[in-house]
Residue frames relative to the residue before (quaternion, step in Angstrom):
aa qw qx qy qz dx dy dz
X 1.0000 0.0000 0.0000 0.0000 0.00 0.00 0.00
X 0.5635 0.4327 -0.4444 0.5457 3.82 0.91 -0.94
X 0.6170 0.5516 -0.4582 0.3242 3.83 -0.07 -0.79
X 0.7209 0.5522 -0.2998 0.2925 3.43 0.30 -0.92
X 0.5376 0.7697 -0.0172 0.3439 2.97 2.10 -1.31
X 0.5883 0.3844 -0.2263 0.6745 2.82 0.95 -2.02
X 0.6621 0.4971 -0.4990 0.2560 3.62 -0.48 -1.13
X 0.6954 0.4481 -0.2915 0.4802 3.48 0.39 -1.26
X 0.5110 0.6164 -0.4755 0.3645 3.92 1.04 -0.52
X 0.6391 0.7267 -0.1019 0.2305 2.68 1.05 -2.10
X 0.7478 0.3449 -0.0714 0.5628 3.30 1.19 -1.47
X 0.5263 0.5858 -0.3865 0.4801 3.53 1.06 -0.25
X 0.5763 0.7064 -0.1764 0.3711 3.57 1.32 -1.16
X 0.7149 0.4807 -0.0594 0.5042 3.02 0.92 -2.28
X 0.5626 0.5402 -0.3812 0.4963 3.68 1.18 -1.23
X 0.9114 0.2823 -0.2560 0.1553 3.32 -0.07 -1.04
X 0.2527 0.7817 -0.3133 0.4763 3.11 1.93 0.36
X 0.8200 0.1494 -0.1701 0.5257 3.44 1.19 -0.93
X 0.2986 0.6146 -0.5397 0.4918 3.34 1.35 0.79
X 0.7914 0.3272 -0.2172 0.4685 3.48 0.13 -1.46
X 0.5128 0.5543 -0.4574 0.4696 3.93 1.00 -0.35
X 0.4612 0.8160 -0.1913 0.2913 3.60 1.10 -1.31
X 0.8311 0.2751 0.1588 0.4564 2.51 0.02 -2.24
X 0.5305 0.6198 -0.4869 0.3121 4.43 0.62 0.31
X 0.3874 -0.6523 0.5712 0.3132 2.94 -0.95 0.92
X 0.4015 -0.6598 0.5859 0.2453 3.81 -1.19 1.23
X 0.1137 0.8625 -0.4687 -0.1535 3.59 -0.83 0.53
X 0.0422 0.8886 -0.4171 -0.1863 4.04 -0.10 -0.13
X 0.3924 -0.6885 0.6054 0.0746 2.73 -1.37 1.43
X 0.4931 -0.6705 0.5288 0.1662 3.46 -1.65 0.95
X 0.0912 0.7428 -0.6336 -0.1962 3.93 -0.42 -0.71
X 0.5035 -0.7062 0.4856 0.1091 2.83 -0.71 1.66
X 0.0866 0.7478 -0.6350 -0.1735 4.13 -0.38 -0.51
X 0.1011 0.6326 -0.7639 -0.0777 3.38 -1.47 0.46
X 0.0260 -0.7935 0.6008 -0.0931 3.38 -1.87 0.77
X 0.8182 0.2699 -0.1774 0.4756 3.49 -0.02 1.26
X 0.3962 0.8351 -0.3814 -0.0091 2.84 1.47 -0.17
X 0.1443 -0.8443 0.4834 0.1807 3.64 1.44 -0.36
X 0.7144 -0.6471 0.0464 0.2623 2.91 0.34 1.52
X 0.2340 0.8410 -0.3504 0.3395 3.57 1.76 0.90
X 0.0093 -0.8435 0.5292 -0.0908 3.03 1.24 1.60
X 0.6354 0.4278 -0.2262 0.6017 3.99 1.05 -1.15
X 0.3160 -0.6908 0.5725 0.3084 3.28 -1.45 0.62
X 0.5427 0.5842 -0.3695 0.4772 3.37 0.57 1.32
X 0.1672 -0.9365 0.3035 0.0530 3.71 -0.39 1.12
X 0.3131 -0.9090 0.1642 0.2208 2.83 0.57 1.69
X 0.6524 0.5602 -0.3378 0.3826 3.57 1.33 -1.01
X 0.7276 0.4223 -0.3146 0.4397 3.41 1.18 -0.57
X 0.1716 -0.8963 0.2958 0.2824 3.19 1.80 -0.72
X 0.3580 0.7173 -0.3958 0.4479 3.31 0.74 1.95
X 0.5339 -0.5774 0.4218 0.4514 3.62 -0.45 -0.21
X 0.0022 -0.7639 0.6414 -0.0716 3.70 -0.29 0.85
X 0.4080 -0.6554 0.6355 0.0077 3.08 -1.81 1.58
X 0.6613 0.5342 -0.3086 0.4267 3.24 -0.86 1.67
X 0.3041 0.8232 -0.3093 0.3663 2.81 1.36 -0.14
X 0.4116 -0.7000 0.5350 0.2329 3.80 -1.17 0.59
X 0.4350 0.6171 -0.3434 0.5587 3.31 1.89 -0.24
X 0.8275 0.3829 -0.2062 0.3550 3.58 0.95 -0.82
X 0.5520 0.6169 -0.2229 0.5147 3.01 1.94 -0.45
X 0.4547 0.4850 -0.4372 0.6057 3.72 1.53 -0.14
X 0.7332 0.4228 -0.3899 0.3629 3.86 -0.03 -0.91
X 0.4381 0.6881 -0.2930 0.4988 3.36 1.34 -0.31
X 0.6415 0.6510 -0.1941 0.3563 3.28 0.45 -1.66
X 0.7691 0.5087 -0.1169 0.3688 3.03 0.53 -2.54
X 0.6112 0.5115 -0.4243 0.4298 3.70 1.15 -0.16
X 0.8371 0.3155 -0.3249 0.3069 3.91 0.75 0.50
X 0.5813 -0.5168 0.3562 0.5177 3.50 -0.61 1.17
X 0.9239 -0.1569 -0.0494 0.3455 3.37 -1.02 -0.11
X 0.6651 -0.3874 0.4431 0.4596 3.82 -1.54 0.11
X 0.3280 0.7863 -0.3923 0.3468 3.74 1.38 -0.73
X 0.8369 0.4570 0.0290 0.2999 2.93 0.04 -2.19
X 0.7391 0.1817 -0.1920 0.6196 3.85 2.07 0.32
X 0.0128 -0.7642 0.5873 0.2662 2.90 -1.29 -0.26
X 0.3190 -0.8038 0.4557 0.2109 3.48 -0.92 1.13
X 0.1222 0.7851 -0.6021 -0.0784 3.41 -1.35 -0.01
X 0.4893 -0.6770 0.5247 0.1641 3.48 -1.72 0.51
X 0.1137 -0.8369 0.4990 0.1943 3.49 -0.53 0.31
X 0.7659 -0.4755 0.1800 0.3935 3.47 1.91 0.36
X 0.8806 0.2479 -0.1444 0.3771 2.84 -0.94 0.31
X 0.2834 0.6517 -0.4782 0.5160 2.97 0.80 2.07
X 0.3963 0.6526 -0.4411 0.4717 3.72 1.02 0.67
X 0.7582 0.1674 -0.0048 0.6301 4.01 0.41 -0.48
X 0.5110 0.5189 -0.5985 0.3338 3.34 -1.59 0.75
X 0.9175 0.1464 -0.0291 0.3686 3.95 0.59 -1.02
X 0.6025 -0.5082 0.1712 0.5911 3.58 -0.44 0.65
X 0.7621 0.4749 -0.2294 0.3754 3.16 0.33 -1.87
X 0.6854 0.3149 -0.3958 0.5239 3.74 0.58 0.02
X 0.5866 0.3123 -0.5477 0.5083 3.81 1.07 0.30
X 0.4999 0.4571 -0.5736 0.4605 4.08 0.53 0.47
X 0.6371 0.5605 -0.2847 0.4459 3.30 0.13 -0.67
X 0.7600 0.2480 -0.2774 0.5329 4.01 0.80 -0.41
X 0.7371 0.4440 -0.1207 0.4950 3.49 1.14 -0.93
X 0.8499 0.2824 -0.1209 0.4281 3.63 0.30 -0.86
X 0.8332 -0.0171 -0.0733 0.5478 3.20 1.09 -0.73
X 0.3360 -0.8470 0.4063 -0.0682 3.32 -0.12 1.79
X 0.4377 0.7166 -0.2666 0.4731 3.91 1.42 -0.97
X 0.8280 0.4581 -0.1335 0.2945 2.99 0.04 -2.34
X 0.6109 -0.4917 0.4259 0.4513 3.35 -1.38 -0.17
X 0.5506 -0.5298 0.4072 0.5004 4.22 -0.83 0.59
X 0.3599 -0.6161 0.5414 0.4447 3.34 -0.64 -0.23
X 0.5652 0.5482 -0.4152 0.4556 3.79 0.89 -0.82
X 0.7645 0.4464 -0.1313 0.4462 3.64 0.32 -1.06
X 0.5612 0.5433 -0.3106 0.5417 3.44 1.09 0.08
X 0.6187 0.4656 -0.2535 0.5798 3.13 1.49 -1.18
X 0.6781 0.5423 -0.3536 0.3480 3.69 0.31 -0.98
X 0.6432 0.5729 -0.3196 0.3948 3.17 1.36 -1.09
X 0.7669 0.3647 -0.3029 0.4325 3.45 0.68 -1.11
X 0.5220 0.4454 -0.5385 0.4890 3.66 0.85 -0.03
X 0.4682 -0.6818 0.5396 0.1576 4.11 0.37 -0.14
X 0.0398 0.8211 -0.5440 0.1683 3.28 1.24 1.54
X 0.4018 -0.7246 0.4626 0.3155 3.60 -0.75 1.00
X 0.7502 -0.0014 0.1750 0.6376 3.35 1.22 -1.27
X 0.0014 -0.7460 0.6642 -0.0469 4.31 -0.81 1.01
């Protein structure tokens, strides 16, 4: 009598393994990388004083094309402290304030820099 049992346990088990295998919702997540950004918060480069591609200004407009913050994850590989005036004001002249670089990172919702 136990035999019959387990068995029927058995298959009740295995079924529902591929019910619930079945039934997830597939999802995929991006990971965003930036790296260098040398402080090129504006899409505009002041030292050379041109338009310049790369920008964290441009990397929000980027952003704004997926439904939720969900749907990436961002990160920095560095080295975005030094490179532009306003981020050499921001280490040198005006210490108090928020960074500008890090202000920026914040509102773009860097997971990790």
């Amino acid at each position: 009598m136990k035999k019959p049992i387990l068995n029927a346990l058995k298959h009740i088990l295995i079924l529902s393994v591929f019910l619930f295998v079945s039934c997830t919702k597939q999802t995929q997540l991006r990971i965003i990388v930036t790296s260098d950004i040398h402080g090129l918060v504006f899409p505009y480069d002041f030292v050379n004083q041109r338009e310049a591609d790369g920008s964290l200004a441009q990397l929000e407009t980027y952003l704004k094309q997926f439904e939720s913050k969900d749907d990436y994850v961002l990160l920095d590989n560095g080295d975005f402290l030094q490179g532009q005036p306003s981020v050499y004001h921001s280490n040198f002249v005006d210490k108090k304030s928020w960074h500008i670089t890090s202000f920026a990172m914040n509102r773009l919702g860097y997971d990790a820099a």
